[in-house]
N, CA, C and O atoms as a Maestro MAE file, in Angstrom:
{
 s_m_m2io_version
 :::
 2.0.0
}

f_m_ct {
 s_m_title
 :::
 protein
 m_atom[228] {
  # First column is atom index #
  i_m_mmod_type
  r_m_x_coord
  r_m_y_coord
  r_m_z_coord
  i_m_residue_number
  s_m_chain_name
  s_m_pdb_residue_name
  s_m_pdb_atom_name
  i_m_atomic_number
  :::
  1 25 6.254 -11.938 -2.130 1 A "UNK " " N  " 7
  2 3 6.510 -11.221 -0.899 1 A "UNK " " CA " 6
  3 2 5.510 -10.080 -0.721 1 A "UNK " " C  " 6
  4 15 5.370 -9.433 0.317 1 A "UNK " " O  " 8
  5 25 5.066 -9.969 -1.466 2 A "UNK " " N  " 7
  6 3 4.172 -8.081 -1.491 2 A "UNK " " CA " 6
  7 2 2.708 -8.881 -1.047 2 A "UNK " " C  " 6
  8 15 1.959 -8.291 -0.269 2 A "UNK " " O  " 8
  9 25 2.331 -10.230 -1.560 3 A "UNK " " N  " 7
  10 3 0.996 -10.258 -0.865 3 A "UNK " " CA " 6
  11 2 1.058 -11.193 0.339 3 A "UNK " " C  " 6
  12 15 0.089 -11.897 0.621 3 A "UNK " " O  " 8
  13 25 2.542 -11.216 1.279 4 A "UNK " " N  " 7
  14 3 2.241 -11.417 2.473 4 A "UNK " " CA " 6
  15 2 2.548 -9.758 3.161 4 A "UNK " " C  " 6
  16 15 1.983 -9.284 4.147 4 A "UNK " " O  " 8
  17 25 3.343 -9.258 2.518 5 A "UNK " " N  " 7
  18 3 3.016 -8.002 3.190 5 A "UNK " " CA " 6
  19 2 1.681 -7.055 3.045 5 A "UNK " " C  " 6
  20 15 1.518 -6.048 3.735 5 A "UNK " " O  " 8
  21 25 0.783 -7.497 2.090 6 A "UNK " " N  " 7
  22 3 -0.186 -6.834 1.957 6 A "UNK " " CA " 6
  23 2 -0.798 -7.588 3.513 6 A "UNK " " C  " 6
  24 15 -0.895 -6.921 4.543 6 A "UNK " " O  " 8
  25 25 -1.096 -8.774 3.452 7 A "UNK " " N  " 7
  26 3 -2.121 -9.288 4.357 7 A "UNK " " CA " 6
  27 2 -1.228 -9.205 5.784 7 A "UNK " " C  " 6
  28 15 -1.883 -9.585 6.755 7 A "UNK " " O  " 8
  29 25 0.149 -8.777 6.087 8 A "UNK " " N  " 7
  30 3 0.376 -8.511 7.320 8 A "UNK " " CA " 6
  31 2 -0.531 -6.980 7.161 8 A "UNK " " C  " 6
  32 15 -1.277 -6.710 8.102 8 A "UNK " " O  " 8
  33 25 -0.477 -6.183 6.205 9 A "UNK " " N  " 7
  34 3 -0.568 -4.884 6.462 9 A "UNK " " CA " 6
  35 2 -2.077 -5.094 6.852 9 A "UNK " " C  " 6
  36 15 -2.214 -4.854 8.051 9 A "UNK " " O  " 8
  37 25 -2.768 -5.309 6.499 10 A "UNK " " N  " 7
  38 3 -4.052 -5.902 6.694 10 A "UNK " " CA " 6
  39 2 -4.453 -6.283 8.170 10 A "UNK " " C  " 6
  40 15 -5.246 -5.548 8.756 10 A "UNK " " O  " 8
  41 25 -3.926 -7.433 8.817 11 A "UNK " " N  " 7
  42 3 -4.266 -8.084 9.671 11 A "UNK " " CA " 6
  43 2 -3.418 -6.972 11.082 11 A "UNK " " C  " 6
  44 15 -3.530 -7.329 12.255 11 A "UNK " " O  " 8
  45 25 -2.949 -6.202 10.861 12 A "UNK " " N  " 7
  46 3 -1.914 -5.394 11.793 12 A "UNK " " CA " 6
  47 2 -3.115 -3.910 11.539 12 A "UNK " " C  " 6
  48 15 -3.133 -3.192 12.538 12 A "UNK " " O  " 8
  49 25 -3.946 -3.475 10.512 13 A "UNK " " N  " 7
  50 3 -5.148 -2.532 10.517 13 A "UNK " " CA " 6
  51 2 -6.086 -3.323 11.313 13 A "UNK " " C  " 6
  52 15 -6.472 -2.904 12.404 13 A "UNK " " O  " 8
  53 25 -6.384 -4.179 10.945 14 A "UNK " " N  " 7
  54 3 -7.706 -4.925 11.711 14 A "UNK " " CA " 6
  55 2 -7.833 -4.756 13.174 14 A "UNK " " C  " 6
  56 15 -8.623 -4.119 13.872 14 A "UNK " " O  " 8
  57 25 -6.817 -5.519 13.433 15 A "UNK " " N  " 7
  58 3 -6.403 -6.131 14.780 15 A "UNK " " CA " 6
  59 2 -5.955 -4.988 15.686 15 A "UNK " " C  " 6
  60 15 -6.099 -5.031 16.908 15 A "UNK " " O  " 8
  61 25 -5.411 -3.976 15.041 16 A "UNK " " N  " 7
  62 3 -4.841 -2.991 15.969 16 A "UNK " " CA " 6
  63 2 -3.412 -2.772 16.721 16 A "UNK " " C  " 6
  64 15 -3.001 -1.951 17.541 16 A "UNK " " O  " 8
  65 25 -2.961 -3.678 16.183 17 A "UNK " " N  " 7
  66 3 -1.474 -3.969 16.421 17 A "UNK " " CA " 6
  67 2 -0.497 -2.510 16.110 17 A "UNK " " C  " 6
  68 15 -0.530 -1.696 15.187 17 A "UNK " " O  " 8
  69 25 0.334 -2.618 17.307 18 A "UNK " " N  " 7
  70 3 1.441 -1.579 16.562 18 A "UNK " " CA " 6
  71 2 2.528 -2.251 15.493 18 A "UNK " " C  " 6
  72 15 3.124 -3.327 15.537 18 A "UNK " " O  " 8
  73 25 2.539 -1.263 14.596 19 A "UNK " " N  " 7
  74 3 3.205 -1.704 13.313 19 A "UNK " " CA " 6
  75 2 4.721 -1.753 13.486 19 A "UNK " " C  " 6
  76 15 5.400 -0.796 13.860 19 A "UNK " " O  " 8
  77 25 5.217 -3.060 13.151 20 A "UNK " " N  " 7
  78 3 6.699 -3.185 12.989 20 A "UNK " " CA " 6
  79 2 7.540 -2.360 12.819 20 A "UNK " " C  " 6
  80 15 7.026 -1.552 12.046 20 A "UNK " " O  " 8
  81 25 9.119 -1.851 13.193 21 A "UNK " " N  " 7
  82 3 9.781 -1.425 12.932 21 A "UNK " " CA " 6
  83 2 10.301 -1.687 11.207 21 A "UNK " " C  " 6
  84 15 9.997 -2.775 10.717 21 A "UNK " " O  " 8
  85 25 10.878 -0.932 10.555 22 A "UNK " " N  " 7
  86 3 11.462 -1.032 9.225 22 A "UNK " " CA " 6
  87 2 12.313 -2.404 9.367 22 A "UNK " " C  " 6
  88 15 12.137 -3.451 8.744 22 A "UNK " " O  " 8
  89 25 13.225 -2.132 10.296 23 A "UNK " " N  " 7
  90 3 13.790 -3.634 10.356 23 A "UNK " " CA " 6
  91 2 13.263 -4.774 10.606 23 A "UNK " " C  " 6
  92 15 13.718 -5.818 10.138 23 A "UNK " " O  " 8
  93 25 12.324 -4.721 11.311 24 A "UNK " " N  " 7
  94 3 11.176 -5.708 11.736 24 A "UNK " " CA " 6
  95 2 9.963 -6.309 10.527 24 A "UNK " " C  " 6
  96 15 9.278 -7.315 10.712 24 A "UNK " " O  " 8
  97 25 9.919 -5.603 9.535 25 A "UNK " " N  " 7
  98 3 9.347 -5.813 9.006 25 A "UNK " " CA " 6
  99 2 8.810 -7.049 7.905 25 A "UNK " " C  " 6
  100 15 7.687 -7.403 7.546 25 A "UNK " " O  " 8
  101 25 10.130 -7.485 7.582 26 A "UNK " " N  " 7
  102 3 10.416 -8.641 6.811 26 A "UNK " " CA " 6
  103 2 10.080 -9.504 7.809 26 A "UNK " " C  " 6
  104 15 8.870 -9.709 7.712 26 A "UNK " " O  " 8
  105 25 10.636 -10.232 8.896 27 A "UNK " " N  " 7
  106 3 10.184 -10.983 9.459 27 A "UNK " " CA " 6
  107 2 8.651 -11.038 10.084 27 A "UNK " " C  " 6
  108 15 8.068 -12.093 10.335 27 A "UNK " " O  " 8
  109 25 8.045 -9.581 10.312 28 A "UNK " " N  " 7
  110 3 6.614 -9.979 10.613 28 A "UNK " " CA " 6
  111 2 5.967 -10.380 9.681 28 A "UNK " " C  " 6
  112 15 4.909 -11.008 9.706 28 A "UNK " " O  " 8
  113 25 6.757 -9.932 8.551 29 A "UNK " " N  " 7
  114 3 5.484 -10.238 7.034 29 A "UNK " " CA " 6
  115 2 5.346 -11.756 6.770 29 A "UNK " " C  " 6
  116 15 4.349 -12.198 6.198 29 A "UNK " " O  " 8
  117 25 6.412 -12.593 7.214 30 A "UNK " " N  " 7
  118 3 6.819 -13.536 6.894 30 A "UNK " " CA " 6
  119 2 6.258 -14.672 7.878 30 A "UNK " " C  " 6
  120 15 6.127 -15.813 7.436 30 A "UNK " " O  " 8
  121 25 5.940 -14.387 9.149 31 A "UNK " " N  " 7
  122 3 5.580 -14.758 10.055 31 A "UNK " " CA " 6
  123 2 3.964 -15.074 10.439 31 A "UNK " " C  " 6
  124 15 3.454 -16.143 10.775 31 A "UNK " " O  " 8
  125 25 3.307 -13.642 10.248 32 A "UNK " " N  " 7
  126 3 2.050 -13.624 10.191 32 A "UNK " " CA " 6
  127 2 1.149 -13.659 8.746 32 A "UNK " " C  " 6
  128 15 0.046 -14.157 8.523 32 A "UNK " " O  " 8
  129 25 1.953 -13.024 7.987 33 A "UNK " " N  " 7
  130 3 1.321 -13.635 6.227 33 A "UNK " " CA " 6
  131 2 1.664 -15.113 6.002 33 A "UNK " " C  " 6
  132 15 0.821 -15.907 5.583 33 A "UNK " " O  " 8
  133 25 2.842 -15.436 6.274 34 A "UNK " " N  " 7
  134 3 3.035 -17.072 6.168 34 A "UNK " " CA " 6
  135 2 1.575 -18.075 7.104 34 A "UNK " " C  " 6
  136 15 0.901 -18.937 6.540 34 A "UNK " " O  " 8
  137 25 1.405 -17.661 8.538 35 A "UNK " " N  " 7
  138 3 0.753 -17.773 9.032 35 A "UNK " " CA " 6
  139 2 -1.131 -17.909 8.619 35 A "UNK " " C  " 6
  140 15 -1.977 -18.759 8.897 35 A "UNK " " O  " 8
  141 25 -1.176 -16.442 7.744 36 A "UNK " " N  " 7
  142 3 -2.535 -16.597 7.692 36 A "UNK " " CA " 6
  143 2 -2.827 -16.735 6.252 36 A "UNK " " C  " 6
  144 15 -3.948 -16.442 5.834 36 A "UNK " " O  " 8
  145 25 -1.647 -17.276 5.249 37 A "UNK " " N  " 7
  146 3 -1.972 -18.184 4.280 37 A "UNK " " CA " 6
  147 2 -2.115 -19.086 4.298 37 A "UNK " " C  " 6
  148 15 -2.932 -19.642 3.563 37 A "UNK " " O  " 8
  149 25 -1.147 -19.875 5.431 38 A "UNK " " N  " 7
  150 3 -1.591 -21.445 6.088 38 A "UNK " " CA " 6
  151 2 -2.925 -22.064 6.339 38 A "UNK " " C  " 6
  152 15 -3.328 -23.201 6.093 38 A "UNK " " O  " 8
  153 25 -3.557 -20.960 6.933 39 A "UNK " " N  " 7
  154 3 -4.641 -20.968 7.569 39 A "UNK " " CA " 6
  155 2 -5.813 -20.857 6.349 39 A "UNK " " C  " 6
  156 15 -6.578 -21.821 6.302 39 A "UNK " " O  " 8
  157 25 -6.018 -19.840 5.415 40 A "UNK " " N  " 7
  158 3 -6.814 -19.649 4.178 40 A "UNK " " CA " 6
  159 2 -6.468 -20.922 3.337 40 A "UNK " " C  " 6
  160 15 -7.415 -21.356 2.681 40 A "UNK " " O  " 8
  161 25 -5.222 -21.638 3.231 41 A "UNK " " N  " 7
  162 3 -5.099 -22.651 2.528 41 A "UNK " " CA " 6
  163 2 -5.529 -23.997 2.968 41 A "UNK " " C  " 6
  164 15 -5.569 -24.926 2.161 41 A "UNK " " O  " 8
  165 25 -5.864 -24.152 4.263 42 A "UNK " " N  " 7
  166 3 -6.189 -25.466 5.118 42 A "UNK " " CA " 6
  167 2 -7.972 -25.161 5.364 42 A "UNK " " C  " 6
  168 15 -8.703 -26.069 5.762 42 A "UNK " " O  " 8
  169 25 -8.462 -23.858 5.079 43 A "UNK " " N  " 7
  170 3 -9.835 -23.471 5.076 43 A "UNK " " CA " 6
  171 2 -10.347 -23.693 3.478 43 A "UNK " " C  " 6
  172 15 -11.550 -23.825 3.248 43 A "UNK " " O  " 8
  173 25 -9.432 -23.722 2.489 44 A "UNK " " N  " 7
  174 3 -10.282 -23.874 1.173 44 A "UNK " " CA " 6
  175 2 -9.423 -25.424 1.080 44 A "UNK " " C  " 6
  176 15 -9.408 -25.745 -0.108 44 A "UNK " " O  " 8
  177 25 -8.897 -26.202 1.715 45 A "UNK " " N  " 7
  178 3 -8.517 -27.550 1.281 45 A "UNK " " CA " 6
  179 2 -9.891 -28.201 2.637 45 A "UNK " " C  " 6
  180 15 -10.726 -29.011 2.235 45 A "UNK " " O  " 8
  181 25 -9.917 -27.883 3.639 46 A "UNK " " N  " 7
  182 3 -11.018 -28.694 3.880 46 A "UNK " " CA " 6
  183 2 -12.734 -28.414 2.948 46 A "UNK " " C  " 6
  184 15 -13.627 -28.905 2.256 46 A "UNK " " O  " 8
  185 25 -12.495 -27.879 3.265 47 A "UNK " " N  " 7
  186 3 -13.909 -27.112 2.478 47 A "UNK " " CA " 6
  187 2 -13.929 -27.875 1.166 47 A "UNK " " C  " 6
  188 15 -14.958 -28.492 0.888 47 A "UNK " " O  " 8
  189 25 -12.985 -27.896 0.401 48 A "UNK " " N  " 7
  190 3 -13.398 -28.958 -1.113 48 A "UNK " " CA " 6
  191 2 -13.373 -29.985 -0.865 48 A "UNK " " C  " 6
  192 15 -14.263 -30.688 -1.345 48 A "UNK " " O  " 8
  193 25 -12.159 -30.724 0.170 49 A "UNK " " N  " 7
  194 3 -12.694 -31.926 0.830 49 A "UNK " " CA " 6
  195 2 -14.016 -32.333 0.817 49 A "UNK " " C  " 6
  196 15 -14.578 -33.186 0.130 49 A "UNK " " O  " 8
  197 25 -14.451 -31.551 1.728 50 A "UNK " " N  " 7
  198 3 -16.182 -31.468 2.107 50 A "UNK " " CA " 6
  199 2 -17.481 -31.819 1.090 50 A "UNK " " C  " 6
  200 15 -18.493 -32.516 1.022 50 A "UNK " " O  " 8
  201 25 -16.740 -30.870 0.394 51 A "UNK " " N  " 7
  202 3 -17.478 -30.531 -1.218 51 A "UNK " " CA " 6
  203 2 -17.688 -32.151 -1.721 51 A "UNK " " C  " 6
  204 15 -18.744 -32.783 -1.693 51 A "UNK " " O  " 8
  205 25 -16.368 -32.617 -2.184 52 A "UNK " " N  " 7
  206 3 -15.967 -33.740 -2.283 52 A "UNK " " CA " 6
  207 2 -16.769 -34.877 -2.180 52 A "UNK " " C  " 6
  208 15 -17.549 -35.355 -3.004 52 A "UNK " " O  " 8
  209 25 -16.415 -35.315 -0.845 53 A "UNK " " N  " 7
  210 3 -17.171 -36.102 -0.128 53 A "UNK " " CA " 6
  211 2 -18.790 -36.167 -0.457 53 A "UNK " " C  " 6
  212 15 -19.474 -37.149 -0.744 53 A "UNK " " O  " 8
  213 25 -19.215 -34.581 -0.294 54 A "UNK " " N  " 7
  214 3 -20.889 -34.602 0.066 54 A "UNK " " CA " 6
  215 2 -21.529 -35.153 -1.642 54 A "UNK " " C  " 6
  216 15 -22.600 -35.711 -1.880 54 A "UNK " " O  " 8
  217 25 -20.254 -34.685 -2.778 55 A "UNK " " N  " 7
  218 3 -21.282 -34.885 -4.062 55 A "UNK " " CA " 6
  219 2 -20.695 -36.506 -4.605 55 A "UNK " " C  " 6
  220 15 -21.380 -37.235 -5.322 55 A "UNK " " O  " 8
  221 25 -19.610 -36.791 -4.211 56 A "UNK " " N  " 7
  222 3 -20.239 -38.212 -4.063 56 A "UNK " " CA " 6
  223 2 -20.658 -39.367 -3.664 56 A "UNK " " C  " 6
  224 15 -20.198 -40.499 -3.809 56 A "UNK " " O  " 8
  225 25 -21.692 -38.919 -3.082 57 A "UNK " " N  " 7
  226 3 -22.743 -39.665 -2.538 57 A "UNK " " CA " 6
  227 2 -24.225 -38.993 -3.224 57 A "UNK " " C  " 6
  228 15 -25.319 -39.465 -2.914 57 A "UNK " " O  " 8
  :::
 }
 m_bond[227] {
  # First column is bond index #
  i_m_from
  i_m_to
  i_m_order
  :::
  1 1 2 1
  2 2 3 1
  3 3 4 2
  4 3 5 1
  5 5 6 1
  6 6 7 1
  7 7 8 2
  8 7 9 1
  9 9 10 1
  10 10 11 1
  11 11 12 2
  12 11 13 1
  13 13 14 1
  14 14 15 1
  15 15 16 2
  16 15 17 1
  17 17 18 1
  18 18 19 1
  19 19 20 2
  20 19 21 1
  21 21 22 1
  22 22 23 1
  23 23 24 2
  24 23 25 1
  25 25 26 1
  26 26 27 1
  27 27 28 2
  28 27 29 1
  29 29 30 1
  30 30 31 1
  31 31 32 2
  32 31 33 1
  33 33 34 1
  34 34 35 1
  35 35 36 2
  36 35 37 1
  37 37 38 1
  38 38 39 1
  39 39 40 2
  40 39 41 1
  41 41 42 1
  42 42 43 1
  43 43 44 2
  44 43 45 1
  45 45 46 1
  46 46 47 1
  47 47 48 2
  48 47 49 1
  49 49 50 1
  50 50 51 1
  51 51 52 2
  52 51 53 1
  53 53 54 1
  54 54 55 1
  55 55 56 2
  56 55 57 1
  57 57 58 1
  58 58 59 1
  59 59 60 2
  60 59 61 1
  61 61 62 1
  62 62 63 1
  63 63 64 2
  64 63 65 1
  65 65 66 1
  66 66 67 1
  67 67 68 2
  68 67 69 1
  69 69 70 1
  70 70 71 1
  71 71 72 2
  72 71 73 1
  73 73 74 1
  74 74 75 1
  75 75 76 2
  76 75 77 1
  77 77 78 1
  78 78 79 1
  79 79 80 2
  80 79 81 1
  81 81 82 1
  82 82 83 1
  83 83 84 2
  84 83 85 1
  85 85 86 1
  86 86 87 1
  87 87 88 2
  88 87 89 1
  89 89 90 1
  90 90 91 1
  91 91 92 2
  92 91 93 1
  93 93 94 1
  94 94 95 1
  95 95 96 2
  96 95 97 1
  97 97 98 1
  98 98 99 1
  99 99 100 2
  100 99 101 1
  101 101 102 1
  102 102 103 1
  103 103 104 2
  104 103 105 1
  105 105 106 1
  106 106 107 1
  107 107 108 2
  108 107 109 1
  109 109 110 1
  110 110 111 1
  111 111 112 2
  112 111 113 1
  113 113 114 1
  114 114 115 1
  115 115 116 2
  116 115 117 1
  117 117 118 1
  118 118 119 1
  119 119 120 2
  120 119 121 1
  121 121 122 1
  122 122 123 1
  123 123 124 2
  124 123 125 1
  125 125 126 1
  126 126 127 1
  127 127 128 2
  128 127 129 1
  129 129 130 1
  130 130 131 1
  131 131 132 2
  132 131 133 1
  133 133 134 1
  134 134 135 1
  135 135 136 2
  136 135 137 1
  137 137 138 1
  138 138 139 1
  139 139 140 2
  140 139 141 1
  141 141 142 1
  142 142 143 1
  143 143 144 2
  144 143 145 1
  145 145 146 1
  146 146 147 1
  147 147 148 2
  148 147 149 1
  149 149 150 1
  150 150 151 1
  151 151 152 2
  152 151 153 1
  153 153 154 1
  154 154 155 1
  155 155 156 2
  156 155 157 1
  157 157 158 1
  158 158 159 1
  159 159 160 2
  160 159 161 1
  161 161 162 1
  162 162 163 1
  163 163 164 2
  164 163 165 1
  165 165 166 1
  166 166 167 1
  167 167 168 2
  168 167 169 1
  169 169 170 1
  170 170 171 1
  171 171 172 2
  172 171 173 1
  173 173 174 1
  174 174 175 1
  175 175 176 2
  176 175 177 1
  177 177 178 1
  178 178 179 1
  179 179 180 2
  180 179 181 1
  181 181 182 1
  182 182 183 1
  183 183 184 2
  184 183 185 1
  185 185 186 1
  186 186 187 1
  187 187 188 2
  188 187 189 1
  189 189 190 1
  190 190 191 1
  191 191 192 2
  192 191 193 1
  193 193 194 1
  194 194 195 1
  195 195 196 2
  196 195 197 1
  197 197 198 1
  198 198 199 1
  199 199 200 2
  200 199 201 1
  201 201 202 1
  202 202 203 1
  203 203 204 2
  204 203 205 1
  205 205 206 1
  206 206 207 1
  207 207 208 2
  208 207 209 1
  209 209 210 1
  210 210 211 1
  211 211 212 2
  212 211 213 1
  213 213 214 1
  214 214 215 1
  215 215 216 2
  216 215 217 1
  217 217 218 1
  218 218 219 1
  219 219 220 2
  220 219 221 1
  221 221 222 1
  222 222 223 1
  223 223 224 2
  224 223 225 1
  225 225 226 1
  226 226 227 1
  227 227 228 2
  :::
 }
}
């Protein structure tokens, strides 16, 4: 849980977003860290794919 709240805390500095309420918080972490682990995990699964593919041949 702490390193989707790190990378909400992260992506909510970046971006400029106003920061969640205390109560709100669990669910944004969960939402947008769930979110942009999805995303880092489908960027290093294509990418070795890639890898993959290119070395054998």
């Amino acid at each position: 849980m702490k390193l989707l709240a790190l990378l909400t805390d992260a992506f909510i500095a970046v971006f400029g977003i106003t920061p969640p309420g205390p109560e709100q918080r669990r669910r944004a972490s969960l939402l947008i860290g769930g979110f942009l682990l999805t995303v880092i995990l489908a960027v290093f699964t294509v990418v070795g794919v890639m890898v993959y593919l290119i070395s054998r041949h």
